[in-house]
BAFI-3210 file (N, C-alpha, C; in Angstrom, 3 decimals, decimal comma, padded with zeros to 6 digits):
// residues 105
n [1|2|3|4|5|6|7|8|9|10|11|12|13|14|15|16|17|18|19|20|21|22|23|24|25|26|27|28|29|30|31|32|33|34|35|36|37|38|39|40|41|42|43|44|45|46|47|48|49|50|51|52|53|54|55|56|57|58|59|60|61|62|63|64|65|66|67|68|69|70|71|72|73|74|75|76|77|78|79|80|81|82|83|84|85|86|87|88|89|90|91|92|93|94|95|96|97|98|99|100|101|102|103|104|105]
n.u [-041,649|-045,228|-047,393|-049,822|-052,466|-053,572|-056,035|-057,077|-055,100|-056,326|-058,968|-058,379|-057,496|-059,779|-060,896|-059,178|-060,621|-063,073|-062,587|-061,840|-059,003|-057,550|-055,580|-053,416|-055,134|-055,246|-052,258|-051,693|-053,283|-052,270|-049,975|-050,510|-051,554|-049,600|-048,094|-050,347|-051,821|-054,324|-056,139|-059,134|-060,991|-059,149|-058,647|-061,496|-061,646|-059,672|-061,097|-063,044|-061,858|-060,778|-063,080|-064,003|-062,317|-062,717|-061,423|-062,221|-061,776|-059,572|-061,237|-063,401|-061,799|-060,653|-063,064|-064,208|-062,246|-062,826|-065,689|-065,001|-063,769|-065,872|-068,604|-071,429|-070,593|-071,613|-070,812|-069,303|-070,663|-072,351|-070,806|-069,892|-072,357|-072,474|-070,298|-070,994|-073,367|-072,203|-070,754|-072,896|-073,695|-076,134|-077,883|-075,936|-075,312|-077,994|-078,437|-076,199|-076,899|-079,441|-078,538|-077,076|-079,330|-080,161|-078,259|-078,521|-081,472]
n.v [079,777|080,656|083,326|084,959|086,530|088,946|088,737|085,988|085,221|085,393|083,960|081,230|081,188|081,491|078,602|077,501|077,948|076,555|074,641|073,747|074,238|075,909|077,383|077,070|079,255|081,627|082,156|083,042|084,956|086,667|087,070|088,222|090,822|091,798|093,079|094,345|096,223|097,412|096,054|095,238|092,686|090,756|090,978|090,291|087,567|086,442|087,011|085,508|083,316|082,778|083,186|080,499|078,895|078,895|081,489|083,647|086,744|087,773|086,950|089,273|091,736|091,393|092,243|094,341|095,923|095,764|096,767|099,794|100,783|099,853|100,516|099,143|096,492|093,503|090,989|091,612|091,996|090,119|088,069|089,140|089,121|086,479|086,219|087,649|085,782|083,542|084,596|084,717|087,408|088,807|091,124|092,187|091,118|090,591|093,461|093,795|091,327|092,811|095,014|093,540|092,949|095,044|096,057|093,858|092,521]
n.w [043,772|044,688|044,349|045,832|046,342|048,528|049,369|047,879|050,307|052,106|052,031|051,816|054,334|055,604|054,566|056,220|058,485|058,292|058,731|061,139|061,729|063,851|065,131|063,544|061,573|063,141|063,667|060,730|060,692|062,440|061,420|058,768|060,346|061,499|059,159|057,802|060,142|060,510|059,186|058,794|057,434|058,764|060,967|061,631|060,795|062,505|065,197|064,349|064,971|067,504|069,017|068,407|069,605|072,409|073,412|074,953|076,297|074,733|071,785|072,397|072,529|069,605|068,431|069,389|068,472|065,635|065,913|066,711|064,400|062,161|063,278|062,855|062,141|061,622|062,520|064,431|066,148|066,584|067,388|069,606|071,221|071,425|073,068|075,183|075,994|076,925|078,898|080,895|081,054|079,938|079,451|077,801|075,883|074,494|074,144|071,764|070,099|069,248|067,890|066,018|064,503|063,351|061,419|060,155|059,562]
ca.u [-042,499|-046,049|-047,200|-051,133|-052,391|-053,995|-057,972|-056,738|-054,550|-057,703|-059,997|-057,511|-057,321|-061,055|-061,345|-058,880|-061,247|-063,533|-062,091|-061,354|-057,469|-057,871|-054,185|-053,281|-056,052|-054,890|-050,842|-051,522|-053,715|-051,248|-048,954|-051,094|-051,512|-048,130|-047,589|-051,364|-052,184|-055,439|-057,116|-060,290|-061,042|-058,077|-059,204|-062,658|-061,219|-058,936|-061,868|-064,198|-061,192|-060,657|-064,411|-064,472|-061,118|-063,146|-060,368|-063,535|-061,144|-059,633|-062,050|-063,300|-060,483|-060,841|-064,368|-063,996|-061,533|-063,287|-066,626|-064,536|-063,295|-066,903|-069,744|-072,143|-070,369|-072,626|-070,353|-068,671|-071,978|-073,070|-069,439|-070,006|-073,258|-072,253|-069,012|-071,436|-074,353|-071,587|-070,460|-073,865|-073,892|-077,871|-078,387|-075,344|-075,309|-078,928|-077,745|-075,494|-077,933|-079,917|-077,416|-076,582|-080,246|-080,778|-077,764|-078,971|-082,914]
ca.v [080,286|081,103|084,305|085,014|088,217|089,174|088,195|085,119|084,345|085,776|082,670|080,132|081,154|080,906|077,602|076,894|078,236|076,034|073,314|074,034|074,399|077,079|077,265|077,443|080,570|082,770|082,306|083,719|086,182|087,414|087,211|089,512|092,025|092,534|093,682|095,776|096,704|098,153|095,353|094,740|091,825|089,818|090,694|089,570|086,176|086,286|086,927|084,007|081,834|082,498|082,895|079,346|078,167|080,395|082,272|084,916|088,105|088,285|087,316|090,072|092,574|091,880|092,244|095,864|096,896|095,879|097,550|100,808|100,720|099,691|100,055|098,417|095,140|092,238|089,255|091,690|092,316|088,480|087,113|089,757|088,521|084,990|086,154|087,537|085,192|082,602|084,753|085,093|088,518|088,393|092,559|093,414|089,833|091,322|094,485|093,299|090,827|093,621|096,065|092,610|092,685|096,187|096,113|092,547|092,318]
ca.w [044,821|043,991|044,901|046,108|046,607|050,570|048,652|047,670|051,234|053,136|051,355|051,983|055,998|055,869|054,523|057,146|059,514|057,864|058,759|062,493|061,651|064,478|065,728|062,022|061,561|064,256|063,212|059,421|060,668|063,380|060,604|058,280|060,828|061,403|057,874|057,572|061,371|060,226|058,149|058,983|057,337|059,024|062,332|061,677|060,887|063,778|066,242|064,899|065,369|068,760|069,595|068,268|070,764|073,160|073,882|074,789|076,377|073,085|070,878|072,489|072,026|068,573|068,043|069,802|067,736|064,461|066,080|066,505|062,771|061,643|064,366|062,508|061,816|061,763|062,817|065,567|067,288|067,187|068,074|071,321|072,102|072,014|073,886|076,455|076,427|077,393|080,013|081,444|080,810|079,145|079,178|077,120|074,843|074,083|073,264|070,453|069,313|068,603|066,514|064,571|063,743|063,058|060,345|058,992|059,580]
c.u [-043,736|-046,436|-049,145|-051,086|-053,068|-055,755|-057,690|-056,619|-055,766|-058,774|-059,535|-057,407|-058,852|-061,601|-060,723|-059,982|-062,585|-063,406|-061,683|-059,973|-057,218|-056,591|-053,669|-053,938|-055,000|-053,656|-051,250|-052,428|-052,983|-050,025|-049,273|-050,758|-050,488|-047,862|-049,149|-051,945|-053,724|-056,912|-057,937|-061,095|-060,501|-058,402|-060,502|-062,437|-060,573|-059,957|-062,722|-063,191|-060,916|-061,785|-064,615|-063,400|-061,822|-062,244|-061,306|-062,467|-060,681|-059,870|-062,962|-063,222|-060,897|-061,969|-064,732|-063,459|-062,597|-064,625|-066,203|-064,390|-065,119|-068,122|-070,935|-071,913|-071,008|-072,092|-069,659|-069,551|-072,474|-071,999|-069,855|-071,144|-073,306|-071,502|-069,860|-072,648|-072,944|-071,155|-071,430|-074,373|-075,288|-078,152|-077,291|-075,256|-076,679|-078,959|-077,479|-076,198|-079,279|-079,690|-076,968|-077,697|-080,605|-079,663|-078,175|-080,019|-083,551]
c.v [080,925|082,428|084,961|086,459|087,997|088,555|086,980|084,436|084,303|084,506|081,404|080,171|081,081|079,650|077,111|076,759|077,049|074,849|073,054|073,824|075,653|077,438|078,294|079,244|081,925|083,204|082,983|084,936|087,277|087,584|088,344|090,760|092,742|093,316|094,739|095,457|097,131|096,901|094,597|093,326|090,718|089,873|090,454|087,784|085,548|086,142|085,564|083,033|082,128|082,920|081,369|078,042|078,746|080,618|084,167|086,440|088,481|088,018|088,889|091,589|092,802|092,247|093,765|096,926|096,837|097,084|099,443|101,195|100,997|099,645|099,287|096,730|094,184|091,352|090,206|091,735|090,995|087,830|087,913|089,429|086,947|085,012|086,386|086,634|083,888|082,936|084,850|086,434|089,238|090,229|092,923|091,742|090,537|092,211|094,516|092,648|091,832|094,333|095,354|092,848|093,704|096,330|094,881|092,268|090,576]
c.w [044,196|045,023|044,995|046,537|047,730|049,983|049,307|049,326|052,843|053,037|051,950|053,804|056,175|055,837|055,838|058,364|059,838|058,654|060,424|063,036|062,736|064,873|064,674|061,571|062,091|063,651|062,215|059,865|061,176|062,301|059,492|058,827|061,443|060,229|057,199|058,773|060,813|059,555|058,645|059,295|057,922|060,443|062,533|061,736|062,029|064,811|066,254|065,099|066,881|069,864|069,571|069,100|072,475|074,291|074,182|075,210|075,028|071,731|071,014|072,223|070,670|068,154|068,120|068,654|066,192|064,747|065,984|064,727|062,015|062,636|064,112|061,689|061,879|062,407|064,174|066,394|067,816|067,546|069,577|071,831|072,311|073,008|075,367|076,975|077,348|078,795|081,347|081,736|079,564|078,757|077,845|075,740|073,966|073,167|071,622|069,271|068,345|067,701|066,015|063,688|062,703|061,381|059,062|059,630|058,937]
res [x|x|x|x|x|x|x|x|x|x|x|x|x|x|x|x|x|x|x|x|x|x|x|x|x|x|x|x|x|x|x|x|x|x|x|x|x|x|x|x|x|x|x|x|x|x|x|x|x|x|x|x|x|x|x|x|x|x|x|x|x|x|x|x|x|x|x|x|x|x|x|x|x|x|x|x|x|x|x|x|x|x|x|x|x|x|x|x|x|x|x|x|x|x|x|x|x|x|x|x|x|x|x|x|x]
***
């Protein structure tokens, strides 16, 4: 049995992501965050995969939570303004778009 460290299994669920293994994605992430509730990174991955199933309520969800953790997240601010430009929600998609820009110019 080989044995990868969370870097490593974090890379490897990205390429998946890569690859639009999206099903795949979600499972190892949900599987992560069973065992570190907190980790950041794993629910960033989790959200663009089910922004990209648009599973939008909880892409969402997660996007929230990461914003809580980190308010200036870059990818949670532009996953929520895609989440709301899609919804037709143009004032608060805006918003976001903006505090993506303001952290990455």
């Amino acid at each position: 049995m080989t044995t990868i460290n969370l870097h490593q299994y974090l890379d490897s669920i990205d390429k998946l992501l890569d690859e639009s293994r999206l099903r795949e994605v979600t499972g190892h992430c949900r599987h992560i965050l069973n065992t570190y509730p907190r980790h950041i990174d794993t629910y960033r991955l989790l959200a663009k995969a089910l922004l990209e199933r648009e599973s939008f309520e909880d892409a969402r969800n997660m996007f929230q939570r990461i914003l809580s953790a980190n308010p200036t997240d870059f990818i949670a601010h532009v996953g929520l303004s895609i989440i709301f430009k899609e919804e037709s929600l143009l004032p608060q998609a805006l918003w976001h778009l903006e505090r993506a820009f303001e952290t990455q110019p």
